[in-house]
N, C-alpha and C positions, 0 to 999 in steps of 0.2 A: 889529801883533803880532810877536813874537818867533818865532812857528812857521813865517814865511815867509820862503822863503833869500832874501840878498841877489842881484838880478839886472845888478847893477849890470856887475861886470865881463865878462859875458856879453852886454850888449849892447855893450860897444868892444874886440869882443876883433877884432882882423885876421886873416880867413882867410886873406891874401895871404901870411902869414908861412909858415905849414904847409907841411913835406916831403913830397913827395909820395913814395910809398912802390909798392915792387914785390911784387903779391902772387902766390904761386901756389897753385894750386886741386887740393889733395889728391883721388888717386886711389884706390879701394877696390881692394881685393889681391883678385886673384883663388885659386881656391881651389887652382891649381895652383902659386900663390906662396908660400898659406901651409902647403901641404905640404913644399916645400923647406926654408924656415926650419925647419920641428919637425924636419927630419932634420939642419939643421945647427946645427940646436942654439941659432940666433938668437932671440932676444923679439921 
């Protein structure tokens, strides 16, 4: 059938090729952060 994706190039695809990537893990503001920002006027 037509309704089914082709899998083809997902099964020869090389994970060996992917960059590996540097992530960082956002911190929540505390509330004494985001009263600074409204007095200085920052979004």
């Amino acid at each position: 059938m037509a309704d089914k994706p082709d899998t083809g190039e997902i099964a020869s695809f090389n994970k060996a090729k992917l960059k590996t990537t540097k992530t960082q893990k956002d911190t929540l503001l505390t509330k004494e952060t985001t009263e600074q920002e409204k007095r200085s006027g920052s979004s």
